[in-house]
N, C-alpha and C positions, 0 to 999 in steps of 0.2 A: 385299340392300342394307340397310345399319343405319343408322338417324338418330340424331343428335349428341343425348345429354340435353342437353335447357336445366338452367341450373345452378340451385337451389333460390333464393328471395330469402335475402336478407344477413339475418340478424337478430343486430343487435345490443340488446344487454341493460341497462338503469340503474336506479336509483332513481328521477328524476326525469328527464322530460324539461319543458324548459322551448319555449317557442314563442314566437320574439321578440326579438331583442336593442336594443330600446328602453330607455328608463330605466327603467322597469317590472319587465320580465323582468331586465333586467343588475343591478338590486339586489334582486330576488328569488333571483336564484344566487350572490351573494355574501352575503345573509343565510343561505342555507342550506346553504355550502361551508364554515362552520369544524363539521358535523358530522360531515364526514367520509362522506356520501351521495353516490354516484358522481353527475353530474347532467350534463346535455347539454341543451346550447341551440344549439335550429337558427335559422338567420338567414338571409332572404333576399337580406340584400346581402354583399358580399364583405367582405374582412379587412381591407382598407385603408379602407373606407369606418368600420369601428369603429375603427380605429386613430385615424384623424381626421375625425373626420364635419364635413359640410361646414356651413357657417352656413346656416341656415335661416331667419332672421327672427324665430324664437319664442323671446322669453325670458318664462322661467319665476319666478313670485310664489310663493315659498315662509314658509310659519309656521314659527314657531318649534319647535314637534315637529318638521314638517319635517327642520329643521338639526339635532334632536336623533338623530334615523336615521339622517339621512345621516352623523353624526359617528361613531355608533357601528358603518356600516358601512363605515367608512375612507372615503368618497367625498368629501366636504366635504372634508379636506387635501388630496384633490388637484387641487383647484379653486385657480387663484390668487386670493391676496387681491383682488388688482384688475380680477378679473373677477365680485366677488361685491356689488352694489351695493346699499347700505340702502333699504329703503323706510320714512321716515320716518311720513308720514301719507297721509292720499288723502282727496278732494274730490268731489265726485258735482255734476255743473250740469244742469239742465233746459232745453233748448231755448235762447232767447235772455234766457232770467233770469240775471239778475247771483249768486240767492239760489243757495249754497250748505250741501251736507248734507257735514260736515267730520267724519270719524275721525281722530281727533288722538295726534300720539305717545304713544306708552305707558310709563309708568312701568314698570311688571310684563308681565310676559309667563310665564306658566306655574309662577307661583311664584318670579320669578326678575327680578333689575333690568334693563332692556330699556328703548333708546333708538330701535325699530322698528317698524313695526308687521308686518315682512317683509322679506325681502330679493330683488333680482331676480338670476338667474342664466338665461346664453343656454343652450338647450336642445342644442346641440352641446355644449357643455363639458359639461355633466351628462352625457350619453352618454360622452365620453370619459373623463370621471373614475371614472365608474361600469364600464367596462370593465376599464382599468386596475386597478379593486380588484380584479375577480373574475379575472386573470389568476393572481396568487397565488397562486392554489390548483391543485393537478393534479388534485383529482377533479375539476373543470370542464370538460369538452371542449367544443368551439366544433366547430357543423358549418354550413360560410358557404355562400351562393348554391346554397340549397336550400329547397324551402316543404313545409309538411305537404297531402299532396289526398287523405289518407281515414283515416280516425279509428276504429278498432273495439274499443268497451268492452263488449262481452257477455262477457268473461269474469269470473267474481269477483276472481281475483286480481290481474289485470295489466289494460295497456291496450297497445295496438298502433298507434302511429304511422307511413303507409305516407308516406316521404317522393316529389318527385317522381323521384327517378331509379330505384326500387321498393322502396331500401332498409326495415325495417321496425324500428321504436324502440319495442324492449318494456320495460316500468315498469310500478312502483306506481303512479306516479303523474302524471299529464300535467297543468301548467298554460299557459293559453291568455294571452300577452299581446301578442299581435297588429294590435294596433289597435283603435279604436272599431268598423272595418268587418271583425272578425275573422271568419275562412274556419273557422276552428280550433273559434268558438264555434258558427256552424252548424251543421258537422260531427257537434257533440255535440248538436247536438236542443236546444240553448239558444234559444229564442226570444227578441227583444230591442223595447224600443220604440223608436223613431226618430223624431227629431223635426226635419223638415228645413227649416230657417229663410228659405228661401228667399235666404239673402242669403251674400255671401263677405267673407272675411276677408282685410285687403292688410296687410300688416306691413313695415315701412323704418324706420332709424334716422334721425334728422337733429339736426345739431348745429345751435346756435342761442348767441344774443351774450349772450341775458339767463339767469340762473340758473333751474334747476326747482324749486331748494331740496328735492331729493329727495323732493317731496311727487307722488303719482301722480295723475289728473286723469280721470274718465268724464264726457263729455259728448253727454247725449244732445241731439245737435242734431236739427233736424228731416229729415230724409229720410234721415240719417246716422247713426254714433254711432264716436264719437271717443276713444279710452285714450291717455292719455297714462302711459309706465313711466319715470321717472328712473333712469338710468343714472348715468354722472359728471354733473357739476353743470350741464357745458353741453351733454351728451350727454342724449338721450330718444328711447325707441322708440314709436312711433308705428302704431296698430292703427287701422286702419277699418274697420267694419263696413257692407255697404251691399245693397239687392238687387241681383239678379243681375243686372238689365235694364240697371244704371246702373254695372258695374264694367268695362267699358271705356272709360268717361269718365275713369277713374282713371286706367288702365293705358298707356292712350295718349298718355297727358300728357308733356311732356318731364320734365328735371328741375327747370330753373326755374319752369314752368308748374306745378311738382307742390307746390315749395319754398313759392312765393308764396298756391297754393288753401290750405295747414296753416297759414300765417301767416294769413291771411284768417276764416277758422276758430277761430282762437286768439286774434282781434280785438291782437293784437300781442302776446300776453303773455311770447312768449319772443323778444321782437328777431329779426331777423336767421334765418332760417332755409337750412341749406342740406345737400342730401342727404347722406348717410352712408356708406349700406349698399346693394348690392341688394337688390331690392321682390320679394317673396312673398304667394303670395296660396294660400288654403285653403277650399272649400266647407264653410260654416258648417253641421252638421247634431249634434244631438244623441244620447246612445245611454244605456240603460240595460238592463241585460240581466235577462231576468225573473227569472233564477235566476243563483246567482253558483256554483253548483256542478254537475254530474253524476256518472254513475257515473264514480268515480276520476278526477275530472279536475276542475278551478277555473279560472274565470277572472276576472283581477287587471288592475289598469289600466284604460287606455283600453275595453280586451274587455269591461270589466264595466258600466262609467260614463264617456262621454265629456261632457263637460260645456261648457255654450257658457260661452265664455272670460273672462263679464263679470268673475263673483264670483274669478276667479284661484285657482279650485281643484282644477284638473284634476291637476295630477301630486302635490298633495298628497292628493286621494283615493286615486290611484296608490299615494302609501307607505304610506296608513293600509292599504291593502288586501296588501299587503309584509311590514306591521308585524303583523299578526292571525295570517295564514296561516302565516308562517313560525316565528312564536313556537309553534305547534299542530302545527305538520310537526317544530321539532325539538324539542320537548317529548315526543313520540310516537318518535321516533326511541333519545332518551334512553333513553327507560322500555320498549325494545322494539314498541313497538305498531305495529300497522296504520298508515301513514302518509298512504293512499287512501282508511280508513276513511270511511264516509257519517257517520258521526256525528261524525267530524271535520272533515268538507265542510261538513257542517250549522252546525257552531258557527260557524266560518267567517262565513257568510251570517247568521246572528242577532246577530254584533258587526257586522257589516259596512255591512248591507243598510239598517237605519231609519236610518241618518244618511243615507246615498247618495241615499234613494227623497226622501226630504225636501227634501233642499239641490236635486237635479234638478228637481223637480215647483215649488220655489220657486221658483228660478231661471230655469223655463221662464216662469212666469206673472209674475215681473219684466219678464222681456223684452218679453212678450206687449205689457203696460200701457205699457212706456217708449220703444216704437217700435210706438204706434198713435199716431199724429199728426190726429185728429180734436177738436175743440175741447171736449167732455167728456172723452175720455181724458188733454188737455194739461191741462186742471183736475185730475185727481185724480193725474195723475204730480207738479204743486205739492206738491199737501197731502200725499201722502205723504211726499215729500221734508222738510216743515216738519215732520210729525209724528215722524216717525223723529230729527229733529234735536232734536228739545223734547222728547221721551220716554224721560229715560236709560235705565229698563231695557231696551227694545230696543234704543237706540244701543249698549247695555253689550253684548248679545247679538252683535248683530254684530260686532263689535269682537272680541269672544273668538274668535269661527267664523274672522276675519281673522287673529288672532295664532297660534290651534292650540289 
């Protein structure tokens, strides 16, 4: 009696394999698709869901580099005009003080005359625009509702992706852009810091009587903290931040109950408040990953730096990390070279890493101070507010970190 061979795993062969089809990954394989590198990107949700991904709540505060990447990877044109909303200035409130810390429109922006200081764009349409460009290319294969469960880089030359059905994805070179809670970064022996805020994120649009004057709004109220993003003039999204104990107080709310608590909050400044969109809500947790490289392998995005959402710089660290790697991947390509090279991973991490580790560790210890609600901590979240306000070169500082 003979037994049947089982058939050997599939191994299929690329240049890249990408992990992810977020805005991360999707303009990482259309930055690295006009060099003509075979390149595949696995995605754990199906093909309809990137065709149209569905609204999520998160719109996205992009600098002016930002739009300068996305323009010159075709993504920005396929965004409509009127889904791409100016962010003129933004306001920073403390608690129940009238005193605001005001970043005010900018003349310049990157060497260049700018009436913004940012623009908002919803986080589905960046996805779908961003797909749509890498479509164009046929070295790009799309492998949909499928995830990477085991990673093996001990070889020098290649890396091997075992995806779940056993299939196996051999490359130069593997980038991980997975998410903040990437499986992919594990895998590779990345360790990461996590900073978990204890509190969640509710996101809803709501249109309102009185103008926003496209100026953006953090108000750190007490037990709360409150964003306001202009949208159209009488449209604005609306971000809560709150602990965790107290977000079924939110959730459970009706919509008028929900309408009149954002008017209440907002002590009336936008009139008239009344729901929009459906309500989203996100476990607020931080991520910085120790090392943004392994053998033959990167991680970019969220994988690398997830960032709590106050400073609005999450998907623009995203492209600075886009903007580096692939400038290095296809510069190396050009000139023949090693594309997984370590001393290419490395350069990677030494443009990359001292702005990331900085603006995170800042950012965590803003938070820390501006949602301690004990009556010394409400003292010095004032005076830094006034200080920052009266001290042009850091009001100047920030301002640029805001524009790009």
């Amino acid at each position: 009696m003979t037994t049947k061979k089982q058939p050997a795993a599939l191994i299929e062969e690329c240049d890249v394999v990408i992990v992810g089809a977020g805005p991360a990954g999707l303009s990482m394989a259309r930055a690295l698709a006009p060099s003509g590198m075979t390149i595949t990107v696995v995605e754990k949700n199906d093909q309809a869901t990137l065709v149209d991904p569905p609204f999520d709540g998160r719109e996205i505060a992009l600098t002016h580099y930002s739009k300068e990447l996305m323009q010159k990877l075709q993504i920005w044109s396929k965004i409509s005009p009127e889904e791409i909303y100016p962010l003129r200035d933004a306001k920073v409130i403390n608690g129940s003080s009238s005193y605001q810390l005001h970043f005010e429109q900018p003349s310049m922006a990157r060497g260049k005359p700018a009436n913004s200081l940012g623009f908002l764009i919803s986080n589905h349409n960046i996805r779908r625009a961003a797909y749509e460009a890498v479509l164009a290319y046929e070295n790009v294969r799309f492998i949909y509702d499928h995830s990477i469960t085991e990673v093996n880089n001990t070889q020098p030359d290649t890396i091997e992706a075992v995806m779940d059905n056993g299939q196996i994805l051999k490359s130069k070179l593997l980038i991980a852009a997975d998410s903040r809670f990437s499986s992919v970064r594990r895998q590779l022996g990345i360790a990461a810091q996590m900073h978990d805020f204890g509190r969640t994120v509710i996101v809803f649009r709501m249109r309102h009587t009185l103008t926003n004057q496209h100026t953006a709004f953090e108000c750190f109220h007490y037990g709360r903290t409150l964003a306001l993003l202009p949208l159209e003039e009488n449209l604005t999204n609306c971000v809560i931040t709150i602990n965790n104990e107290h977000v079924n107080q939110i959730l459970s709310m009706t919509p008028a109950q929900l309408e009149e608590d954002i008017k209440q909050q907002l002590r009336g400044k936008l009139g008239e408040m009344t729901l929009a969109s459906t309500i989203h809500s996100y476990p607020l947790v931080g991520v910085h990953a120790n090392a943004f490289y392994a053998q033959r392998s990167a991680v970019i995005g969220d994988a690398a730096v997830g960032m709590h959402p106050v400073t609005a710089h999450g998907f623009n660290l995203g492209l600075n990390s886009v903007g580096i790697l692939a400038r290095l991947i296809n510069e190396a390509a050009q000139q023949g070279r090693d594309i997984g090279s370590k001393n290419l991973l490395a350069s990677y991490q030494r443009h990359h890493m001292p702005h990331t580790r900085a603006l995170y560790h800042g950012t965590n210890a803003m938070i820390s101070l501006f949602t301690n609600d004990t009556p010394p901590a409400r003292l010095v979240r004032s005076l830094v507010l006034r200080v920052s306000n009266n001290l042009p070169p850091l009001k100047k500082l920030i301002s640029l970190q805001l524009t790009g």
